[in-house]
C-alpha positions, 0 to 999 in steps of 0.5 A: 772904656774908650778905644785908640789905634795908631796912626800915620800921618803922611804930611807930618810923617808922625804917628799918633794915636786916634781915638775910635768909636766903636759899634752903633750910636747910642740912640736917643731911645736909649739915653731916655731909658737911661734917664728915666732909671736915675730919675723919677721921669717916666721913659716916654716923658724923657724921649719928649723933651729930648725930642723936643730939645734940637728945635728950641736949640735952634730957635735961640740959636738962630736969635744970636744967642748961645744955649747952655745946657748946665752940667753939659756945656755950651752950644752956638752957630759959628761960619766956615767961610773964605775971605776976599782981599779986597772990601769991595768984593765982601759978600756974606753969601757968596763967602759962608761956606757952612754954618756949624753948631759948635760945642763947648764942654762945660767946665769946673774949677777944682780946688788944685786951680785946674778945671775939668771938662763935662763929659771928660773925666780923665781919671776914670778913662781907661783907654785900650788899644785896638791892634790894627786887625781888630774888626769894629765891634760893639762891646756893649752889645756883645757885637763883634766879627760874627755880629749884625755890625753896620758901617759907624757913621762916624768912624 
Protein backbone atom coordinates (compact mmCIF):
# COMPACT_ATOMS: atom_id res chain seq x y z
CA UNK A 1 0.00 0.00 0.00
CA UNK A 2 1.45 3.22 -0.98
CA UNK A 3 1.34 6.43 1.29
CA UNK A 4 0.65 10.35 1.05
CA UNK A 5 0.83 13.39 3.26
CA UNK A 6 -0.71 16.70 2.80
CA UNK A 7 1.24 19.52 1.55
CA UNK A 8 1.66 23.19 0.96
CA UNK A 9 2.48 24.66 -1.58
CA UNK A 10 3.67 28.40 -0.81
CA UNK A 11 3.72 29.86 -4.58
CA UNK A 12 0.31 28.66 -5.46
CA UNK A 13 -1.00 28.66 -1.55
CA UNK A 14 -2.92 25.01 -2.14
CA UNK A 15 -2.49 22.10 -0.34
CA UNK A 16 -2.31 18.91 -2.18
CA UNK A 17 -1.60 15.63 -1.47
CA UNK A 18 2.05 14.00 -1.90
CA UNK A 19 3.01 10.74 -2.33
CA UNK A 20 5.73 9.26 -0.12
CA UNK A 21 8.29 6.61 0.05
CA UNK A 22 8.90 5.02 2.79
CA UNK A 23 11.62 2.97 4.67
CA UNK A 24 14.97 1.66 2.44
CA UNK A 25 14.88 0.79 -1.49
CA UNK A 26 13.96 -2.50 -2.31
CA UNK A 27 17.66 -3.80 -3.53
CA UNK A 28 18.27 -5.51 -6.92
CA UNK A 29 19.07 -8.59 -4.21
CA UNK A 30 15.61 -8.51 -3.62
CA UNK A 31 14.08 -8.13 -6.80
CA UNK A 32 16.20 -11.14 -8.06
CA UNK A 33 15.14 -13.35 -5.19
CA UNK A 34 11.71 -12.17 -5.95
CA UNK A 35 12.17 -13.38 -9.60
CA UNK A 36 13.71 -16.55 -9.07
CA UNK A 37 10.40 -17.53 -6.89
CA UNK A 38 7.68 -17.09 -9.85
CA UNK A 39 10.11 -18.34 -12.06
CA UNK A 40 12.35 -21.35 -13.09
CA UNK A 41 15.50 -18.77 -13.02
CA UNK A 42 17.84 -19.49 -10.15
CA UNK A 43 18.36 -16.19 -7.63
CA UNK A 44 22.22 -15.87 -8.92
CA UNK A 45 20.95 -16.12 -12.49
CA UNK A 46 18.49 -13.39 -12.37
CA UNK A 47 20.98 -10.90 -10.17
CA UNK A 48 23.32 -11.58 -13.57
CA UNK A 49 21.42 -10.18 -16.09
CA UNK A 50 19.90 -7.44 -13.84
CA UNK A 51 23.39 -6.63 -13.11
CA UNK A 52 24.06 -6.55 -16.45
CA UNK A 53 21.02 -4.62 -17.87
CA UNK A 54 22.11 -0.78 -17.14
CA UNK A 55 25.27 -0.96 -19.38
CA UNK A 56 23.36 -2.61 -22.40
CA UNK A 57 20.74 0.09 -21.76
CA UNK A 58 23.17 2.64 -21.99
CA UNK A 59 25.08 1.33 -25.17
CA UNK A 60 21.63 1.53 -27.27
CA UNK A 61 20.67 4.39 -25.78
CA UNK A 62 23.91 6.39 -26.46
CA UNK A 63 23.36 4.99 -30.27
CA UNK A 64 19.70 7.25 -30.41
CA UNK A 65 17.80 4.48 -29.85
CA UNK A 66 15.08 4.18 -27.15
CA UNK A 67 14.88 0.53 -25.14
CA UNK A 68 11.69 -0.89 -24.45
CA UNK A 69 11.71 -3.44 -22.02
CA UNK A 70 7.78 -5.22 -22.77
CA UNK A 71 5.36 -5.28 -19.69
CA UNK A 72 7.41 -2.35 -18.29
CA UNK A 73 7.71 0.33 -20.62
CA UNK A 74 10.00 2.86 -22.36
CA UNK A 75 13.59 4.16 -21.57
CA UNK A 76 15.58 6.94 -23.57
CA UNK A 77 18.26 9.91 -23.14
CA UNK A 78 16.34 13.43 -23.06
CA UNK A 79 18.58 17.07 -22.48
CA UNK A 80 18.01 19.75 -19.82
CA UNK A 81 19.29 22.67 -21.50
CA UNK A 82 18.69 26.62 -21.58
CA UNK A 83 18.14 28.35 -24.93
CA UNK A 84 20.03 31.45 -26.63
CA UNK A 85 18.18 34.29 -28.34
CA UNK A 86 20.56 34.64 -30.91
CA UNK A 87 21.62 31.49 -33.51
CA UNK A 88 25.13 32.76 -33.59
CA UNK A 89 25.52 31.93 -29.86
CA UNK A 90 24.03 28.40 -30.28
CA UNK A 91 26.51 25.86 -28.61
CA UNK A 92 25.60 22.37 -27.63
CA UNK A 93 27.97 22.34 -25.01
CA UNK A 94 27.80 25.35 -23.20
CA UNK A 95 23.82 25.07 -23.51
CA UNK A 96 23.00 21.14 -22.03
CA UNK A 97 22.91 21.45 -18.71
CA UNK A 98 21.90 17.52 -17.69
CA UNK A 99 21.16 14.48 -19.69
CA UNK A 100 18.64 12.34 -18.00
CA UNK A 101 17.23 8.81 -18.71
CA UNK A 102 13.58 9.17 -19.23
CA UNK A 103 10.90 6.73 -18.68
CA UNK A 104 7.68 6.12 -20.23
CA UNK A 105 5.37 3.18 -18.37
CA UNK A 106 4.24 0.79 -21.08
CA UNK A 107 0.71 1.13 -21.65
CA UNK A 108 -2.28 -1.12 -22.65
CA UNK A 109 -5.72 -0.40 -24.03
CA UNK A 110 -8.63 -1.82 -22.41
CA UNK A 111 -11.49 -2.93 -23.84
CA UNK A 112 -13.77 0.26 -22.45
CA UNK A 113 -11.02 2.35 -24.72
CA UNK A 114 -9.15 3.49 -21.80
CA UNK A 115 -5.37 2.55 -21.27
CA UNK A 116 -3.90 1.57 -18.16
CA UNK A 117 -0.16 2.15 -17.36
CA UNK A 118 2.66 -0.64 -16.21
CA UNK A 119 3.44 -0.48 -12.76
CA UNK A 120 -0.06 1.38 -12.21
CA UNK A 121 -3.06 -0.24 -11.36
CA UNK A 122 -5.41 1.93 -9.74
CA UNK A 123 -7.88 -0.41 -8.93
CA UNK A 124 -5.72 -2.28 -6.49
CA UNK A 125 -3.91 0.78 -4.78
CA UNK A 126 -5.02 1.61 -1.57
CA UNK A 127 -3.68 4.80 -0.67
CA UNK A 128 -3.16 5.53 3.16
CA UNK A 129 -2.55 8.75 4.82
CA UNK A 130 0.26 9.34 6.97
CA UNK A 131 -0.49 12.29 9.79
CA UNK A 132 2.37 14.64 9.94
CA UNK A 133 3.99 13.10 13.03
CA UNK A 134 4.13 9.78 11.60
CA UNK A 135 8.00 8.86 11.71
CA UNK A 136 9.51 7.25 8.33
CA UNK A 137 8.92 3.70 8.83
CA UNK A 138 9.20 0.49 6.73
CA UNK A 139 6.31 -1.32 6.97
CA UNK A 140 7.48 -4.24 5.41
CA UNK A 141 10.42 -4.54 7.29
CA UNK A 142 8.52 -3.97 10.58
CA UNK A 143 10.80 -0.91 10.72
CA UNK A 144 9.41 2.12 12.58
CA UNK A 145 10.35 4.97 15.54
CA UNK A 146 12.49 2.39 17.34
CA UNK A 147 13.90 0.67 14.23
CA UNK A 148 17.41 0.71 12.29
CA UNK A 149 15.62 3.44 9.64
CA UNK A 150 18.28 5.33 7.50
CA UNK A 151 17.74 8.77 5.87
CA UNK A 152 15.34 7.68 2.32
CA UNK A 153 17.35 9.09 -0.51
CA UNK A 154 14.40 9.66 -1.99
CA UNK A 155 12.28 10.92 0.07
Amino acid sequence: MPFWKKSFNKKNAVYYPQALVQGKPIETESIAKDLSKISTVSNSDVQAVLGDIAPVMHTRMAQGKSVHIRGLGYFRYVLSTHGVKDLKDFDFNKQVEAVRVEFVPERTRLSNGTYTRALVDSDELEWIELSPETEDQDPAQGGGPDGDIEENPLG
